[in-house]
Each structure stands twice: as structure tokens, then as C-alpha cells.
C-alpha positions as CSV (number, residue, x, y, z in Angstrom):
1,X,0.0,0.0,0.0
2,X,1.3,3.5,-0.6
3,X,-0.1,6.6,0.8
4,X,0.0,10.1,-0.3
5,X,-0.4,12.4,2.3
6,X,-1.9,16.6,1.7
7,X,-0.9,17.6,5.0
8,X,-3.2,21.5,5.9
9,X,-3.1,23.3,9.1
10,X,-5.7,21.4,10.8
11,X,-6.1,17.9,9.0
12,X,-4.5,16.0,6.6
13,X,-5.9,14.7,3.3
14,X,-5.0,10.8,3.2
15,X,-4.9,9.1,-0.3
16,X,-4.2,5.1,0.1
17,X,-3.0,3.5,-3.6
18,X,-2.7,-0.4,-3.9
19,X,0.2,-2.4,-5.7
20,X,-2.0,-2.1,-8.8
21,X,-2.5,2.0,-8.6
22,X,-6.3,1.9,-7.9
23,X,-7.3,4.3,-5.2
24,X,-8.1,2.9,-1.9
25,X,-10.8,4.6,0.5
26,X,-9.5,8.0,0.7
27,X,-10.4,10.9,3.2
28,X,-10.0,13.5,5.8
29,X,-8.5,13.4,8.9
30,X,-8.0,15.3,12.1
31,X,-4.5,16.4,12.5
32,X,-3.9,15.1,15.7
33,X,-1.8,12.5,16.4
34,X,-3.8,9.7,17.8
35,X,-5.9,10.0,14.9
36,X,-2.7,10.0,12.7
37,X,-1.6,7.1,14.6
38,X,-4.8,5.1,14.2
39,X,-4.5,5.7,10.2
40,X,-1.5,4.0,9.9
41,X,-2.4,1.3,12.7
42,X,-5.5,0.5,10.2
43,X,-3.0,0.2,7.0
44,X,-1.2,-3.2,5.9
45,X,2.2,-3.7,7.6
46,X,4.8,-2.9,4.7
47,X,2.8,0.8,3.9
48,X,4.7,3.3,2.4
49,X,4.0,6.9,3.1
50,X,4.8,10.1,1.4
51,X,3.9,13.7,2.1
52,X,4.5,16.9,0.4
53,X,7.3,18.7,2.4
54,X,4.9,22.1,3.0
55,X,3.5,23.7,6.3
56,X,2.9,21.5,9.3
57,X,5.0,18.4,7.9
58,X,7.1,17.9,10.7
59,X,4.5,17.0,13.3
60,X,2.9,14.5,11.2
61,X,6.5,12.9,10.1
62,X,7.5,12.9,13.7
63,X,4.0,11.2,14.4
64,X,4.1,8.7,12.0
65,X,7.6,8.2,12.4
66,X,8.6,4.2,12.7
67,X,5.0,3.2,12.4
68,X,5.2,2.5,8.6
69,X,8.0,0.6,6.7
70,X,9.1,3.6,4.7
71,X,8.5,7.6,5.1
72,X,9.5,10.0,2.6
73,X,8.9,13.9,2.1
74,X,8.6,15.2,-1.8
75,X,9.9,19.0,-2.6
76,X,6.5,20.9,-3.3
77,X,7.5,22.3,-6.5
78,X,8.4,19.1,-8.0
79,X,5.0,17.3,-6.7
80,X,3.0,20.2,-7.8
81,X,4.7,18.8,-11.8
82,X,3.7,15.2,-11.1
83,X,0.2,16.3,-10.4
């Protein structure tokens, strides 16, 4: 599973992909990090999360943080061309 993560000021925007690239459940969530925690708790084991490197990023890496197998930040002016 890999996750793209729109982290905002109060929630972040969670977008789950499969090994095949078809869109998994995606939704809102409170930015908080219990909730955050749960998220990733609810995701298979070897998940694989990525978030835009933009305001508020570093509470969310630090919260998710050893929970998934792999953790990456993107630059925001190079995600914004992939989009």
C-alpha cells in the first residue's frame, strides 16, 4: 500500500494506492496524532507513506515516524509537476 499524504493546518488529506495503482478509501483526517496514529495502525504492515514537504510536515513525520515501513517527504515544487 502507498499513501499520499496533503498535509493542511488542521487535517490532513490521506490518499491510500494499492500495488495495482487503484485508489483505496481516501479521506480527511484530524490532524492530531492519535488519529494520525490510528490511520497508519488500520494500513497493511509494509505501507509506504509520502507527504508533500509544506506547512505542518514535521509534526505529522514525527507522528508517524517508525509506524510505517518507509517515510518520505517530496519538494513541493516538484509534486505540484507530477500532479
Amino acid at each position: 500500500m502507498y499513501v499520499g499524504l496533503d498535509v493542511h493546518k488542521s487535517y490532513v488529506y490521506a490518499v491510500p494506492i494499492d500495488e495495482t495503482g487503484r485508489k483505496c478509501s481516501s479521506g480527511r483526517l484530524n490532524n492530531d496524532r492519535a488519529t494520525l496514529r490510528n490511520y497508519v495502525d488500520s494500513l497493511p504492515d509494509c505501507s509506504k507513506v509520502v507527504m508533500e514537504a509544506c506547512y505542518g510536515w514535521p509534526f505529522v513525520y514525527d507522528a508517524l515516524e517508525g509506524q510505517v515501513e518507509s517515510l518520505a517527504l517530496s519538494h513541493p515544487k516538484r509534486t505540484k509537476a507530477v500532479a
